[in-house]
N, C-alpha and C positions, 0 to 999 in steps of 0.2 A: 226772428231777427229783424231789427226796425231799418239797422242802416250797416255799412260795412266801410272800412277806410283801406284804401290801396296803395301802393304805391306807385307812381308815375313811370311808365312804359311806353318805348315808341313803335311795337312792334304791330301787325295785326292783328295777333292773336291777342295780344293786351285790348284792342280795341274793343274787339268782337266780347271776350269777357265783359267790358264794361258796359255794353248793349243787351248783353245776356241777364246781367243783373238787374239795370234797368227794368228790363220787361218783366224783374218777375215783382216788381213795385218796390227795389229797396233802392231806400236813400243813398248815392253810391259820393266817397268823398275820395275824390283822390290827392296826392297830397305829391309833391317834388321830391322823389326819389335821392338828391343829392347828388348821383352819384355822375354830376357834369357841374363844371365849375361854371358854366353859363344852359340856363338851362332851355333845351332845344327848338323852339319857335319864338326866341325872345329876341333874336335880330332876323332882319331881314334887310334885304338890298334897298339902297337909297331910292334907286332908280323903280320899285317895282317888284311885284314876287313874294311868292311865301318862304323862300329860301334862297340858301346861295348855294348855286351849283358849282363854284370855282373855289378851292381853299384859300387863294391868298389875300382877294378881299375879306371874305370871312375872317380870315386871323386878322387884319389890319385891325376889324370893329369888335373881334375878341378882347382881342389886347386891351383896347381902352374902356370897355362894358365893367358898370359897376357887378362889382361879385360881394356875397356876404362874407363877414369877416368870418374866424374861426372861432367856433361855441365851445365853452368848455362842458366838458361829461360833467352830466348830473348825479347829485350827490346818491340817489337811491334811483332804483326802477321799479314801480309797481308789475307786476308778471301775474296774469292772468290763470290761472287754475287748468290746467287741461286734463281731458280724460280721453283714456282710449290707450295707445302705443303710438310714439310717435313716428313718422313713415320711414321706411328702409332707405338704403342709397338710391338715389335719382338716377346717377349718372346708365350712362348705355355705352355697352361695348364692353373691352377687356378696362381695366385700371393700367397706370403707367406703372411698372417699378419703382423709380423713380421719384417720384411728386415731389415736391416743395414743401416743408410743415405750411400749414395755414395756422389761421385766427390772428387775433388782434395781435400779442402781445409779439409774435413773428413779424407780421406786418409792421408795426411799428418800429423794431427795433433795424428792421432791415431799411426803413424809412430813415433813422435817425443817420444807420452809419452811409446812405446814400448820401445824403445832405452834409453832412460832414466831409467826407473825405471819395466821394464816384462822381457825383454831377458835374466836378470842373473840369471832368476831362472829358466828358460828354463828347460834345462838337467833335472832340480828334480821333475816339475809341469806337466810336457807336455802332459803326458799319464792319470795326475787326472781329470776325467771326472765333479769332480765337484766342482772344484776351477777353471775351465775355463779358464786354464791361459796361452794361444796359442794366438800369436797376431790379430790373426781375421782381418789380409789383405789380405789373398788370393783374395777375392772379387777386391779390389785397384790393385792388381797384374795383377789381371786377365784382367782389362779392362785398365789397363795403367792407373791409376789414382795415382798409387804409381810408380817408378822407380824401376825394383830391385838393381841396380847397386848402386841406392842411396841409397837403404837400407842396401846392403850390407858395405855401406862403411859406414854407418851411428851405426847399428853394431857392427862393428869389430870382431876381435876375443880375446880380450884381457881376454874374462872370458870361462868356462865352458857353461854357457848354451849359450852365443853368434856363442860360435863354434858347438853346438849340434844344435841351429836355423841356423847357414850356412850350414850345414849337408841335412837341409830339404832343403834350397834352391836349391842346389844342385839335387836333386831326381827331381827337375821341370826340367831343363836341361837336364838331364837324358833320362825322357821318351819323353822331345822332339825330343833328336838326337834319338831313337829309330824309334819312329814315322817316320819323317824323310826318317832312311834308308827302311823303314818296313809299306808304307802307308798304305797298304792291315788290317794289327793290330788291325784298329781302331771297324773293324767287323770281320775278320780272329781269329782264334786262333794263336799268334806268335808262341807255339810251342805245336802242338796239344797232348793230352792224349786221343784222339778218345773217347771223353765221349759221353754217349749215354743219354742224359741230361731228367729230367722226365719231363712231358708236365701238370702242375697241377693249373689250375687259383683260385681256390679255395685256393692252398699254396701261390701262389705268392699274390694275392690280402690281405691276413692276414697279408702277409710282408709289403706289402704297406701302408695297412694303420695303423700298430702298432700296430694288435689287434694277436700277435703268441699265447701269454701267455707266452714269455719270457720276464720280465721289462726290462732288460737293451737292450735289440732289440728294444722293442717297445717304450722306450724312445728316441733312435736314431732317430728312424724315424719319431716320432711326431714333435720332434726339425728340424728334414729336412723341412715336411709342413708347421712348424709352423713360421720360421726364414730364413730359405731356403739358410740354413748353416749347418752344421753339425760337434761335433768336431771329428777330427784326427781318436780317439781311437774306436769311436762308430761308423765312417766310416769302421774299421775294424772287428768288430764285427758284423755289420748288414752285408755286405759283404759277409764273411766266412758263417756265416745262411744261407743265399740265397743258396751262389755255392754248400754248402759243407755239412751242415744239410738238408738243404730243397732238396740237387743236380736239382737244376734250372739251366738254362742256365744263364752266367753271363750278355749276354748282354741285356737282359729284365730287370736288376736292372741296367745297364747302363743306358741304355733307361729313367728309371723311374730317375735316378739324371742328366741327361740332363736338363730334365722336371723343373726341381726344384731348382737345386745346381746354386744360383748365383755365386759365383768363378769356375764355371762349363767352365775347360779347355778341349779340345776333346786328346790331348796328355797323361794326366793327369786322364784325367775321366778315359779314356779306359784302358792305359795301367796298372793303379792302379785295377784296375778292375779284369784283366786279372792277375796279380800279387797275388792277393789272391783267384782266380779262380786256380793257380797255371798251367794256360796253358801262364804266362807272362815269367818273368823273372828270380823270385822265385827260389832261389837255395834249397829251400825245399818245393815243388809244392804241397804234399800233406799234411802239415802244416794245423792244426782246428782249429779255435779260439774258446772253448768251452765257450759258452756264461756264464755257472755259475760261473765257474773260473775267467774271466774277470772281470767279475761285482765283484765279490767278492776282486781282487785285484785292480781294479781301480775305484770301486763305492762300497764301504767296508761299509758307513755309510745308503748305497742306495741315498742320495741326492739328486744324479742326475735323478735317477729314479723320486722319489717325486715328482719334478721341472718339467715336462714333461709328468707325468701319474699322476691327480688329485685324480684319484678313488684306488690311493695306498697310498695318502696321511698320515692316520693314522694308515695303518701299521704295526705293529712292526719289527724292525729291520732286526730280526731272521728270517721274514718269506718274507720281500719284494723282495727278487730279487728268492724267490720260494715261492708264494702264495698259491700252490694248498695243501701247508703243514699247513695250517692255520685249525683250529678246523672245522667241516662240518658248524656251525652256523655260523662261520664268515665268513667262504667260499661264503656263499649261500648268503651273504649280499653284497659280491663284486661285481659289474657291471666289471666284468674284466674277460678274453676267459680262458678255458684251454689249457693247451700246445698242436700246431698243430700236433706235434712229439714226441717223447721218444726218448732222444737222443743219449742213446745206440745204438736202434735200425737205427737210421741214421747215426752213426757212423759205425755200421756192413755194410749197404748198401753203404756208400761212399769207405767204404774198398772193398768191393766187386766189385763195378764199377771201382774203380782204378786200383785193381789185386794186392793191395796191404795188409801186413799183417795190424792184430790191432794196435799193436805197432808202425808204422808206420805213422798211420792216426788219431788218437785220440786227443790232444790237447796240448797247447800250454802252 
């Protein structure tokens, strides 16, 4: 073999691969992977830097960065002969039930009727955990089965929520030029708070598998196993639990949506991660998502909960997203955990470990 052509990676293991090649003398070509509508060391701060560490400059200089137009598909594809069997499934772990169909012709058509008739309500829907009304391509995105470039032009910004979904497109860019200048990130803290993080498999496993005894936690995560998706809001909310209720280390709940998360970018996984770990980027690092507030403002009817935890189904209202307030006789009927924590008191303990006051760290 004279020479091999790659695709553009900003990981370190992409690195280390193309050092690997190098040394054994082949011509190594790597080529812009597409799949960032600005591609990831191509801006930097006016002022200095091989990157931007704050998102909202970076989007200001996104926004107006030449991007290539949309190429149409080529009439024919020459496909290269292979021999052998080609490799088994990749993934690790159990499969969701669940899953989303893939491939193009999925991808596209779910792009078409996004653009048509889900991005203008964007801006007002995107945080309601149960109206579901986030386009559910990251998966498409992630494997190049969608364009973003095509999506973005597909898009546009001509309404409010088209510009609030370019907004997110954006944030993928983002933490890939992070990534990028910053490969160490992906297991490094990018900007450490020396947390002395607890070691508890008994906490972390209740997270995992959606049994905290907080519903709108434990619906997140059912929906991860169960769909091997997750939306936006309950990405943020199970998250902040982990780091900042439970104080786990963030990257064991990395680790666990590697496992799982089909739109599972390592740019994206990690430095989102790190972001509400608030050792990322986070201009307010010690930011809580208190899970009853959450629920309360973006699962108000509980729905979302209901749809995810079967043994909350009947409910009442008043008591589903805090069960332990239900009468002792209906209590003792639920097949459903008590709360692992008392969240004052991991609220006192995450303030403590931070060195920070209460006011500081308490909720959003």
């Amino acid at each position: 073999m004279d020479e091999i052509h790659l695709a553009a990676d900003v990981s370190n293991h992409a690195h280390r691969r193309e050092e690997a090649l190098r040394e054994l003398g082949v011509a190594v070509h790597v080529h812009d992977a597409s799949i960032n509508a600005v591609p990831p060391l191509s801006l930097t701060p006016s002022g200095g830097g091989d990157h931007f560490a704050v998102f909202t400059p970076y989007f200001r200089k996104w926004e107006t960065a030449h991007r290539r137009g949309v190429l149409r598909a080529p009439r024919r594809l020459a496909v290269p002969r292979l021999s052998g069997d080609l490799p088994g499934e990749l993934h690790r772990g159990a499969t969701s039930p669940d899953l989303a169909a893939g491939g193009e012709t999925a991808g596209r058509n779910l792009m078409a009727n996004w653009a048509r008739t889900g991005v203008d309500g964007y801006a007002d829907l995107h945080d309601a955990l149960a109206d579901d009304a986030t386009s559910r391509l990251s998966p498409h995105l992630h494997f190049g089965t969608v364009s973003v470039t095509e999506l973005l032009d597909r898009v546009g910004t001509a309404s409010e929520g088209a510009r609030a979904y370019t907004r997110q497109l954006a944030w993928r860019d983002f933490h890939h030029q992070v990534l990028a200048a910053r490969p160490r990130s992906a297991t490094q803290d990018y900007r450490t708070r020396h947390d002395r993080w607890r070691r508890s498999d008994r906490d972390f496993e209740a997270w995992r598998d959606g049994r905290t005894g907080y519903p709108i936690v434990d619906a997140g995560m059912r929906q991860l196993a169960q769909e091997g998706w997750m939306h936006n809001r309950a990405r943020l909310i199970t998250a902040s639990f982990l780091c900042k209720t439970l104080y786990l280390d963030w990257r064991r709940g990395a680790r666990h949506f590697v496992d799982l998360l089909v739109d599972c970018d390592l740019a994206n996984n990690q430095m989102n991660w790190q972001w509400v770990a608030g050792t990322g980027t986070d201009t307010r690092p010690n930011r809580v998502h208190n899970p009853l507030a959450q629920a309360k403002r973006y699962d108000s009817e509980g729905t979302y909960v209901k749809r995810y935890l079967p043994e909350l189904s009947d409910v009442d209202v008043r008591h589903v997203h805090e069960p332990w307030t239900l009468p002792d006789d209906e209590r003792a009927a639920l097949d459903y955990p008590s709360p692992v924590v008392d969240l004052r008191e991991a609220a006192d303990r995450f303030a403590a470990a931070r060195g920070i006051g209460k006011k500081n760290g308490t909720r959003r």
